[in-house]
Each structure stands twice: as C-alpha cells, then as structure tokens.
C-alpha positions in Angstrom: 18.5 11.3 1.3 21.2 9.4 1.1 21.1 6.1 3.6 24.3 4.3 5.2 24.7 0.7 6.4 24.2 0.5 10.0 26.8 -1.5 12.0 27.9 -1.9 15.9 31.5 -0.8 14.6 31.0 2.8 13.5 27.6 4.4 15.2 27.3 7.6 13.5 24.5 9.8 14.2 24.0 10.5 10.3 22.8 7.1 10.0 19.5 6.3 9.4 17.8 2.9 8.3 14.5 4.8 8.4 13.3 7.8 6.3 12.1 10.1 9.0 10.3 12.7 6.5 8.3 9.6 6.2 8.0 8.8 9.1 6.6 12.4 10.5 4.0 12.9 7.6 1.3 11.7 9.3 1.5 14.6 11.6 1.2 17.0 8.4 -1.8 14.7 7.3 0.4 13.7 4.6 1.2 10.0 3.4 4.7 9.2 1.7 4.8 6.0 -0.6 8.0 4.8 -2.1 7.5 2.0 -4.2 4.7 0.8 -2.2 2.3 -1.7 -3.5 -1.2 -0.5 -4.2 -2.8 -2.6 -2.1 -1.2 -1.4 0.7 -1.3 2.2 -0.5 -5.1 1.1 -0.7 -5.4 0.1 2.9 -3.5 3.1 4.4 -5.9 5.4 2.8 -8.6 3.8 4.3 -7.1 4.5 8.2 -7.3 7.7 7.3 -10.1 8.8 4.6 -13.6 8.4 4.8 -13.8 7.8 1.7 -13.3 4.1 0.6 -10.8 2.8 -1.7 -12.0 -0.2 -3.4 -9.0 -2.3 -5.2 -11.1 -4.8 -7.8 -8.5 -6.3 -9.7 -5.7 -8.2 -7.9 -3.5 -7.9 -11.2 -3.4 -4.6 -9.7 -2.3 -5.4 -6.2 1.3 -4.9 -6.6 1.6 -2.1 -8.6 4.3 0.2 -7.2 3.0 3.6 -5.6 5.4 6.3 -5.2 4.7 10.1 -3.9 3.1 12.1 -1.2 -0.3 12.2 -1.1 -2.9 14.4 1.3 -4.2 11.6 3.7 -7.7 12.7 4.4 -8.2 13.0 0.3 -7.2 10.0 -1.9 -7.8 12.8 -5.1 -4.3 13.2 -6.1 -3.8 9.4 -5.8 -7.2 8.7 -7.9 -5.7 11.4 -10.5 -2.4 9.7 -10.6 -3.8 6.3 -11.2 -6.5 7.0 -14.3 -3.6 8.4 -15.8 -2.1 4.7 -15.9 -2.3 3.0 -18.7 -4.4 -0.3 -18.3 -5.8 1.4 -14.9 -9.6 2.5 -14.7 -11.1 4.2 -11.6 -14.9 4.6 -11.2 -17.0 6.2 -8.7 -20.2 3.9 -7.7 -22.3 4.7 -4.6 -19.9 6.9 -3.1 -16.9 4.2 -3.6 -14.2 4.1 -5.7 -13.3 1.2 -7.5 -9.6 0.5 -8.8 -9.6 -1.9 -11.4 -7.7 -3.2 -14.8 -9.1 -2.4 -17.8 
C-alpha cells in the first residue's frame, strides 16, 4: 500500500502512517515483518510460540526479516532462514538455535 505524508494542513482519511494489515494479524495468529531485525523477529516469536527461538550469533542480530509468518509456529521462519547463506539453525533439547556459520 501506498503511504502519504501526514500533515495538519490536508487530513485525508486515506492516510495512514501505520500499516493496518499489520497491525490486525495478530488477530489471524499471523505475524507481519518488514525489514525487521532478527532479533526482534526472534523476541516476538517467543510472545507467542512455545517453542523457543534461541539467536546465538549477534552478527546475526540485525539481519532484516521480511514476510508473514504463522505466530504459534516459527516453521516457515526456521525454513526461510537455513536457506540463508552463512545462516545455520539446529534443534538441541527442544530449542532452536540461530547462529552464523
């Protein structure tokens, strides 16, 4: 979508400084990332999966995230990331560990 400046001189109701397809996901159990860093994508997993994220490598930490991911299941995300080059993600004690190769 396409975003226009907000000012006090023209208040148009097509303006929006937020994405609000982001901003409902949460209620679809969805999570939207758009050039998020890792370790944030990282933390906002773990508000709403059980299963832990574990970032190892803070080389890693600002690696840009973009896409919409199934909250309650970091797989697509854990997909995504092996697929990236340098990246390596390992299962250990029912963890999983994000690290640089």
């Amino acid at each position: 979508s396409t975003l226009f400046p907000y000012t006090t001189l023209f208040r148009s109701p097509y303006s929006r400084s937020a994405n609000i397809e982001s901003a409902i996901a949460w209620t679809r159990h969805e999570l939207v990332f758009d050039g998020t860093p890792l370790s944030q994508v990282v933390e906002e997993f773990g508000r709403y999966s059980t299963h832990r994220l574990v970032l190892d490598s803070s080389d890693l930490a600002n690696l840009r995230i973009s896409g919409q991911y199934t909250s309650t299941s970091p797989e697509s995300l854990l997909r995504f990331l092996s697929l990236q080059e340098g990246v390596v993600v390992t299962r250990v004690n029912g963890e999983t560990h994000i690290r640089k190769e």
